[in-house]
N, C-alpha and C positions, 0 to 999 in steps of 0.2 A: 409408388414408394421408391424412394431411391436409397442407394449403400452411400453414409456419410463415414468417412474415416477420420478419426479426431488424435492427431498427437498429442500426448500429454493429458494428464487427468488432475492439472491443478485448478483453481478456484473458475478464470475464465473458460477455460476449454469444458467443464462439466456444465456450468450454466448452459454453455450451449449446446452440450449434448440433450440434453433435458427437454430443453426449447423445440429443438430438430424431433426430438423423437415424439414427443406431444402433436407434432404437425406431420407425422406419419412416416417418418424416415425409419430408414432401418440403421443404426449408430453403434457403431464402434468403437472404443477408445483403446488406443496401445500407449501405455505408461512402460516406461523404461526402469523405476522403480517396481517394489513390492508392494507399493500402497497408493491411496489417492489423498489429495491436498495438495501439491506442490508445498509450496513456500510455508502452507498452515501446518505445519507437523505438530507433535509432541516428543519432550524425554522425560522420562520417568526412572526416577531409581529411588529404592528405599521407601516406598509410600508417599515421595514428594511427585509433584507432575508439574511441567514448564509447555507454555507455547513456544516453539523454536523459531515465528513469525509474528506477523502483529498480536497484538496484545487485545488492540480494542478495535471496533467497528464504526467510521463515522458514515453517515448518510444509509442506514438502513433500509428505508424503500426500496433501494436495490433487488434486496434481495426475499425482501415481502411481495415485490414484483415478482418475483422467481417464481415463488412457492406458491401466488394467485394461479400465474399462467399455464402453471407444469401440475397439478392436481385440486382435489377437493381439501386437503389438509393446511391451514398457513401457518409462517414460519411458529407464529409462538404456540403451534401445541407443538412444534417439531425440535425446537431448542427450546432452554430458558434465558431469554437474555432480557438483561437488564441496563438501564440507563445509567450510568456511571454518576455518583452526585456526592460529595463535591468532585465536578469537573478536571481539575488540575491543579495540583499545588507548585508556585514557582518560587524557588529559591536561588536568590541572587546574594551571594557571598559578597562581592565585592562593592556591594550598596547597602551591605545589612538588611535585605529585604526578605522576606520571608510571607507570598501570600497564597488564600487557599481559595479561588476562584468558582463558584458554584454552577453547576451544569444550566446549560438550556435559559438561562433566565439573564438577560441583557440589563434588567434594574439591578438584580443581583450583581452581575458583574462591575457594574458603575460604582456598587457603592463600595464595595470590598478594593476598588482601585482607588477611591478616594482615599479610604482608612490607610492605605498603603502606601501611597506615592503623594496625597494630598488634594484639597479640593479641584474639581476640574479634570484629574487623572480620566475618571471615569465617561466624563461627558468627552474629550477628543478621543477615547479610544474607540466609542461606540460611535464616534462621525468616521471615523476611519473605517469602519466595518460598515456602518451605515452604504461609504462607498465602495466597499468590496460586494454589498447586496446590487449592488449596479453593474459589477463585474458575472456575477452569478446570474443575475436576469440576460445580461449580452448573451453568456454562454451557456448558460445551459444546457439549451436544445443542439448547439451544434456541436458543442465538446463532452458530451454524453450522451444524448438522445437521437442523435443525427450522424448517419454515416459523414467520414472526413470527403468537405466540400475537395471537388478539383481544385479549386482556385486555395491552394492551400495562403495564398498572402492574404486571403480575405480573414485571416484568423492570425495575422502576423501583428496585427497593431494591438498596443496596448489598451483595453480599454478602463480601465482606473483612472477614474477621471480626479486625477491631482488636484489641491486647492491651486487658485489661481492666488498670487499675487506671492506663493511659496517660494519664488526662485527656482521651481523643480519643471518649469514647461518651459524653459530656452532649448533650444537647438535641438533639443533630444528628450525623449521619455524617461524618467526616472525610474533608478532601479527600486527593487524593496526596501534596501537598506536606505537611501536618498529619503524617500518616503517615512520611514519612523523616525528617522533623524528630527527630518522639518516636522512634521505633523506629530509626534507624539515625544521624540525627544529621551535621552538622559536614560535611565534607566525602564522606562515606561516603553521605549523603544525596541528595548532590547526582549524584553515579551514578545513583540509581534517578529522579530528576524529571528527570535530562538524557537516558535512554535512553527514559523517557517524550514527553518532549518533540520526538524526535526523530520521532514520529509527526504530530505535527502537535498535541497535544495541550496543554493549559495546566494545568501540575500545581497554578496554586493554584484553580482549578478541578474539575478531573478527579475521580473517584470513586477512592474505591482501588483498585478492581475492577481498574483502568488498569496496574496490577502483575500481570496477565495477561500482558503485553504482554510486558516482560523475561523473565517465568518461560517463556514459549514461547521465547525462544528461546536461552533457557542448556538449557534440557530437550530442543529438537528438534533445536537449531544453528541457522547460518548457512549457506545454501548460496549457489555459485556456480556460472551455467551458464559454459563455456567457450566463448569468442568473442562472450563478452556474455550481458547479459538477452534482448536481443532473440533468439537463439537457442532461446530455451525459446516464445515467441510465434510464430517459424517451428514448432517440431514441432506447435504447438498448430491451426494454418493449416494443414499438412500433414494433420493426422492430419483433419481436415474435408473437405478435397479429398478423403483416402479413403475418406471414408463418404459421398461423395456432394454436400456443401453445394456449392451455387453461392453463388459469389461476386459481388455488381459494382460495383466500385469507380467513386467519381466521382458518386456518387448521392447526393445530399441529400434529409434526408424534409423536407416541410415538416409534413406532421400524420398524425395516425393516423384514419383514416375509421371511422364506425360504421356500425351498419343494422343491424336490428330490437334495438334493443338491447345489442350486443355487438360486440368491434372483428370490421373485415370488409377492416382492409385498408388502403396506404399511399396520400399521394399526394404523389409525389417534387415535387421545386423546380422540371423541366423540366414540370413540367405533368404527367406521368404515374402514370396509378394502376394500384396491384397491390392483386389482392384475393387475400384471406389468412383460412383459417380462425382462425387464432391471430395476434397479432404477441408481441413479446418487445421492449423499448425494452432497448438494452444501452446507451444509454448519459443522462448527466445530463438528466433531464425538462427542466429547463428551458429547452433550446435551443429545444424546442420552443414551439408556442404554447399561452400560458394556456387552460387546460381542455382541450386534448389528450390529455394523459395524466391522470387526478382527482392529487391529490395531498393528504393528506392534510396539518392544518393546522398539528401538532404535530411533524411528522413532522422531519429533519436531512435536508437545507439547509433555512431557508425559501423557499416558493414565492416567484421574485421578487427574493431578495437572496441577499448574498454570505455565503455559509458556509465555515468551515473557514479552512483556509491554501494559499499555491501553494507554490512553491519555484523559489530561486534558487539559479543552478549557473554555476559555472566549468569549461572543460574545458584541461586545462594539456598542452602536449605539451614534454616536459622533453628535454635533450640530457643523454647518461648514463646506464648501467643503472640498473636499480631494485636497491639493495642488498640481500646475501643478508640473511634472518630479519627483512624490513620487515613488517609488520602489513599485513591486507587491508584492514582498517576501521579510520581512530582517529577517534574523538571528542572534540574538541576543544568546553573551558567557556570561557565567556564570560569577557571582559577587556577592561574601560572599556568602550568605544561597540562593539565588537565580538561579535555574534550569536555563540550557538553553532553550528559546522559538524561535519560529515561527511566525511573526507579518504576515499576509496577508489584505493586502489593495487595493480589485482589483478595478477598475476604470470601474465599470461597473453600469449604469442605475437602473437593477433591483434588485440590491440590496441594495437602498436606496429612501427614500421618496422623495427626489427631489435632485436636483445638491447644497443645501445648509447642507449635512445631510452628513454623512461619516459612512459605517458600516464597523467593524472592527476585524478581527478574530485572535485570542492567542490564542496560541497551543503549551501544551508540554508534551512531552513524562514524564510517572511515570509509579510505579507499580500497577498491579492489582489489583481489593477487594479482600482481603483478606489476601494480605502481610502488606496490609495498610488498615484502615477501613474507607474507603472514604464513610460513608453513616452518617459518624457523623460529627457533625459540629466544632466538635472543631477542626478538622484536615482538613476537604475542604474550612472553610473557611478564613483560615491563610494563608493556602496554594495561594488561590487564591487571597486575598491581596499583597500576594509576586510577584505575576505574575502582577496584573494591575499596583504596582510601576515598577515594574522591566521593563515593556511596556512603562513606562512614557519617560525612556529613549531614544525610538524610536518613539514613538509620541509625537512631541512639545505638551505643554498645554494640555494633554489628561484629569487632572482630571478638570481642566475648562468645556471642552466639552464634559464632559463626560454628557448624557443621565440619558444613566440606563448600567447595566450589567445582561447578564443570565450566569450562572455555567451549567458545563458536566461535572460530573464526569468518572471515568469509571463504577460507578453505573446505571447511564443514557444506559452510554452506552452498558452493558450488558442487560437493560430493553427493549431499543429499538430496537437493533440487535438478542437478546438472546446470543450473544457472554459468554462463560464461565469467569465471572469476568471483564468481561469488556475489556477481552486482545483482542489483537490487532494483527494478526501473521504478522511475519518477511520476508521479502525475503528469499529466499534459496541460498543459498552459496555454491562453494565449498572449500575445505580447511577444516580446524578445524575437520578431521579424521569422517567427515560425518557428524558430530553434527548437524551443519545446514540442514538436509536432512529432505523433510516434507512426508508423507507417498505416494506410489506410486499411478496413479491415477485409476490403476488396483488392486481390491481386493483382498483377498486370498479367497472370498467367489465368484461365477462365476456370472457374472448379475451384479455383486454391483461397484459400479465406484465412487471415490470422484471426485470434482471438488471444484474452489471456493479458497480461502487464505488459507484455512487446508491444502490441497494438493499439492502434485508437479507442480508447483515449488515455494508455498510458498504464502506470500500478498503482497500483493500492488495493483492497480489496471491492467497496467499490465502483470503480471505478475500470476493473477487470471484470465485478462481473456483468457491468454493461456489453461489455464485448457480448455476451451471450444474446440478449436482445437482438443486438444490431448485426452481429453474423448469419440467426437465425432467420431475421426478415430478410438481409438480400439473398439466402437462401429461398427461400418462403416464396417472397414477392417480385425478386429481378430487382432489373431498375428500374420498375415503382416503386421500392420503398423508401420513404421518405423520412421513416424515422420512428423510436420504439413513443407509444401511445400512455 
């Protein structure tokens, strides 16, 4: 039995707590907060309740895998979470387009693209996905099932295999945006760079491979837990408690200790050290101090500086039921000075004071404190006027019913997570000659393991809580392991 010591008690760093302790370890976890979820939180006020992070769940197995390997209980007697249907309503102002995309079902989607953009819409959108499922078959195993290979350029090429005779294979691999352009075009395009974008991603940037991203989740769905996100982050806590992790909140690391070579152990903020056969950093290295953790030089974020995007959110408590047949998610495109947002409107109980009350969640990707000085008001609170008009559009009468409003910056949200600036990391990609590659979850230091959205292979939930498999086996197995089963 060894002592694993786990920074951080957000979604990756618990999976593998779980993991670890199922396979006889003795686990730890020191949370520098009062609570566990990182990034899943909740606020509540008044009888209304908001996720403070994702909204919804895409590729579940994740964490049906979790709750298989870590007890006798699985996830759906442990949440209720449901399949999101209709899938996503998109609202394009600037085409007059207004459509509402049904979950899981690819004929469904074709034909509601016909009715909406015109015969044919729907047959190139789902050739397009068609080749993102070729993108998904490449990577699977090795950008989520598979510790990150040494040869990290062997995960550098793009593999989106573009039509041929598109203009898009001269000289150079096209990006995402290249790609909806040629292959789907006009407004039809702007669906696949906006459901892109909505990762945090820059589609005139991004690889194609980035059409992973939608094909998972017209092919897995959307999920919803019931009484929030943050309800899947409690079974996740729970199911830890039952295999033993201690938890202690309120604990800050300041660094990770070595001795003879290999980590040996923490030494928290009040002065206190825990020695530790293994530790597991679950969450963004950088909190920590320079050379703490190695961090490699190519690796996403830079050591040091601001990577990625945070996000700004509105949480609306409306007077008035939510109407029958409203959409869970509509995505709304940009217009004049106004960002693309995320309205989420889910039809659930506990998240408002009775069936006459609607609470209501805006969410949109921006940059981090620091590129932007989101702690001053001249700038968060413009900002966030643009958003509730810009929402008005997707919710009838919304400044009628409107309540009250709370602001997130990504000032919040660096306070409440410690996230660096409030950023928000990205999925991992292949393509774009590695860029997208997040550091492996094997150290250059022996003992020391990342897990969590910092690490291979990246955030989202997930796709964090892969880390917990793959931290777990090269715990587990050394290096034989080859990859979670």
């Amino acid at each position: 039995m060894a002592r694993i010591a786990v920074i951080g008690a957000g979604m990756g760093a618990m999976a593998t707590a779980a993991r670890l302790a199922v396979a006889g370890h003795r686990v730890t976890v020191y949370e520098r907060s009062a609570t566990y979820g990182g990034a899943v939180g909740r606020y509540e006020r008044e009888g209304f309740a908001f996720d403070t992070g994702p909204g919804l769940l895409h590729l579940p197995a994740v964490y049906r895998d979790l709750f298989v390997k870590t007890g006798k209980r699985p996830l759906e007697q442990s949440v209720d979470m449901v399949q999101v249907n209709p899938a996503v309503r998109h609202v394009l102002p600037d085409y007059s387009i207004d459509v509402t995309l049904p979950g899981a079902s690819h004929g469904g989607v074709a034909a509601a693209l016909d009715q909406a953009f015109g015969p044919g819409a729907g047959s190139r959108w789902n050739d397009v996905l068609g080749r993102a499922r070729d993108v998904w078959d490449a990577t699977r195993r090795p950008l989520l099932e598979e510790p990150l290979r040494a040869d990290r350029e062997a995960l550098g090429t793009d593999p989106y295999p573009a039509l041929r005779k598109s203009g898009l294979l001269r000289r150079r691999t096209p990006t995402l945006k290249e790609i909806a352009d040629r292959e789907l075009g006009g407004a039809l395009g702007e669906l696949l760079t906006g459901l892109v974008a909505e990762y945090g991603l820059d589609p005139w940037s991004a690889p194609g491979s980035a059409t992973v991203l939608p094909y998972m989740e017209q092919t897995f769905g959307s999920w919803y837990v019931r009484g929030g996100m943050r309800a899947l982050a409690t079974a996740v806590y729970e199911r830890c408690l039952e295999r033993k992790v201690d938890f202690v909140f309120g604990a800050e690391v300041r660094e990770v200790r070595a001795a003879d070579g290999r980590a040996a152990g923490l030494l928290l903020a009040d002065g206190t050290e825990v020695a530790a056969d293994s530790v597991v950093c679950g969450i963004d290295p950088r909190q920590l101090p320079a050379g703490s953790v190695p961090w490699p030089e190519d690796a996403v974020p830079a050591r040091g500086g601001l990577a990625g995007t945070s996000r700004f959110t509105l949480f609306l408590a409306l007077r008035g039921a939510r109407p029958p047949g409203t959409a869970h998610r509509t995505r709304l495109y940009s217009r004049g000075t106004s960002p693309d947002l995320t309205v989420l409107r889910p039809d659930d109980p506990a998240t408002r004071p009775d069936e006459d009350h609607e609470a209501v969640t805006v969410q949109a990707r921006c940059a981090p404190h620091g590129v932007i000085d989101w702690s001053e008001p001249s700038v968060s609170r413009p900002h966030a006027e643009r958003l509730l008009e810009a929402a008005a559009l997707v919710v009838p009468d919304l400044q009628e019913r409107l309540l009250w409003h709370e602001v997130r910056t990504p000032v919040d949200v660096a306070e409440a997570t410690g996230a660096v600036a409030g950023s928000v990391p990205l999925p991992a990609l292949a393509g774009a000659g590695g860029r997208l590659l997040y550091p492996a979850n094997a150290t250059a230091l022996p003992g020391l393991y990342l897990a969590g959205g910092w690490a291979h292979p990246g955030g989202g939930l997930p796709h964090a809580g892969m880390t917990g498999a793959l931290v777990a086996g090269l715990i587990v197995e050394g290096a034989d392991f080859r990859g979670s089963q």
